[in-house]
N, C-alpha and C positions, 0 to 999 in steps of 0.2 A: 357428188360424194363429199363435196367439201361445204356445200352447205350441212349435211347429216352430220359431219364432226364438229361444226360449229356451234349447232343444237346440241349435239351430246356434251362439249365443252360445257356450254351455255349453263345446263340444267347439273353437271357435276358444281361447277359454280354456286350456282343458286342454293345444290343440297347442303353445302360448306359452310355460305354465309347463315342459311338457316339454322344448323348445329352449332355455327358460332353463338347466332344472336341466343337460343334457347342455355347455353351453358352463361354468357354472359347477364340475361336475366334471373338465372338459377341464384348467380354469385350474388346477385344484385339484393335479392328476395331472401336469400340466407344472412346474408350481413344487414338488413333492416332487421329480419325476426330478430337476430345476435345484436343488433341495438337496443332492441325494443323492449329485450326480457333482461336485460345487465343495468338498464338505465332506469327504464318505466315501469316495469314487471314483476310479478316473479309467479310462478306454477308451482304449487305446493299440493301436497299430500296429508291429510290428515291421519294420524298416526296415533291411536287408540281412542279414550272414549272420555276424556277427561271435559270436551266440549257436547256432549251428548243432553238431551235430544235433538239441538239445533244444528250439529256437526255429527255425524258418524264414521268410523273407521274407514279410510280409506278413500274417500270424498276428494274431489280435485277441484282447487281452487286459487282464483285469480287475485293478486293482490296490489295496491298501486303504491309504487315505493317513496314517492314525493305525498305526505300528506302530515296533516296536524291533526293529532290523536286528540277523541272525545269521548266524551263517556259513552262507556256502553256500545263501543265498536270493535269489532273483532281483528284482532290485530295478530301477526304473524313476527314474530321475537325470537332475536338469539335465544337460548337457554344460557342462564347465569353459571357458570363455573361449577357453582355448589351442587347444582341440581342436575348437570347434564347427565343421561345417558349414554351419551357416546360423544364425542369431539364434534362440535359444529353442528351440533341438533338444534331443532327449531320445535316451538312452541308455537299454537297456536293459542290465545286465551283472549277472553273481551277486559276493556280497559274499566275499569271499577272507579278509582283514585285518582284525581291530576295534582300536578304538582300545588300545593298547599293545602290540598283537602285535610279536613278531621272524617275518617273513616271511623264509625261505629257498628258493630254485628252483634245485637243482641237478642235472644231468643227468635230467630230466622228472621229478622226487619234488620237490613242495613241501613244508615243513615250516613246521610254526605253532608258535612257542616250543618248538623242540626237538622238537615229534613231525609225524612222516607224516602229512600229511592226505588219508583219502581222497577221490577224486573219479572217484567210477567213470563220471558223467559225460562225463569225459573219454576214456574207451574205444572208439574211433569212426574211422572209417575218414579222418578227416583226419589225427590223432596220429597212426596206422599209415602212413600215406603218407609223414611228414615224419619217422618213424625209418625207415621201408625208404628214403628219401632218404640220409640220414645226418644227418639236422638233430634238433633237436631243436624238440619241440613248445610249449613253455615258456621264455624266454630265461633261462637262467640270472641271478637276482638276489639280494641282500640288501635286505631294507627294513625298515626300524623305523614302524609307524604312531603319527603324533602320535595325541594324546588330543582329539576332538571328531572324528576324523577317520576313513573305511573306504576300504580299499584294495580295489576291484571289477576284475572281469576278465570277459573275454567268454568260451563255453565252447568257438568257433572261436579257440584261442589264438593261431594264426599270422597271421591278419588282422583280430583285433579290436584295436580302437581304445582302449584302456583305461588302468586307473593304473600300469602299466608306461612308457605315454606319456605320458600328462598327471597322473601323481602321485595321492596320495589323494584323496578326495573330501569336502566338509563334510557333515555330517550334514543341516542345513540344506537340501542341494541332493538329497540323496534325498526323493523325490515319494513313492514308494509300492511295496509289496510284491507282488508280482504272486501271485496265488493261483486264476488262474482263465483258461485260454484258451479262447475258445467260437467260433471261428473259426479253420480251416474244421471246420464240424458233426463229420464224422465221425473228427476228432482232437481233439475237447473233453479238457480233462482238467483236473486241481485240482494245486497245487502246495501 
């Protein structure tokens, strides 16, 4: 009889240390994600249609918070002041301008200090709609970008909200480089 309570000890035992170790790896595994996404991260929502065709509403994606912004990479931005919708809204838009460029947009050819910038991006049946209009897809500008500062645009150029309207943006207020959408599954892909 006294070996049978020893076993039954035994294995109350072992159920204990088990529930401990699984809550103790829980805590372990929740505080790396809660590293991982405050430091290295961030899981973002795409939230209308200003980045459309290459972003659509509602899209989930992965952005890396430690990077040096280059042309033509999509970047996840405070919203400036002037422009927010609501307190602490986030833009997504792709970077256009770095700090010194001569930014030129005339009749839908942008130019970055004197040369053509491609943006085959831009190839999409919104631009085709708003030249078979007779408008033009890009509003014609000049801009000089200060130094500490990038000028972002949305790749729905005709109703995105961007530094066309609220001016460059500080480095500072770039969050993070988007390099990964994994929402919805069967449009995952890498940027």
């Amino acid at each position: 009889m006294a070996k049978t309570k020893r076993k039954k000890q035994a294995e109350e035992e072992s159920l204990g240390k088990f529930l401990f170790d699984v809550v103790v790896m829980m805590a372990v595994f929740l505080g790396i994600f809660y590293l991982v996404f405050t430091f290295v991260l961030s899981n973002n929502r795409v939230d209308g249609g200003s980045m459309q065709p290459t972003l659509e509403n509602n899209q989930r994606l992965f952005a890396i918070r430690h990077f040096t912004p280059k042309r033509n990479e999509i970047v996840v931005l405070k919203a400036p002041k002037a422009a927010q919708d609501a307190p602490g809204a986030l833009y997504i838009k792709r970077v256009i301008g770095l700090p010194g460029d001569k930014l030129v947009s005339k009749n839908d050819q942008l130019y970055v200090n004197g040369k053509r910038l491609s943006e085959p991006y831009l190839n999409n049946q919104y631009k085709r709609a708003a030249n078979h209009a007779g408008h033009t897809y890009t509003n014609n500008f000049t801009y000089k970008v200060p130094k500490g500062y990038y000028y972002v645009m949305g790749d729905h150029r005709d109703i995105s909200k961007d530094s066309h309207i609220f001016g460059p943006v500080k480095r500072a207020n770039l969050i993070g480089k988007v390099f990964f959408r994994y929402w919805p599954l069967n449009q995952m892909q890498g940027y």
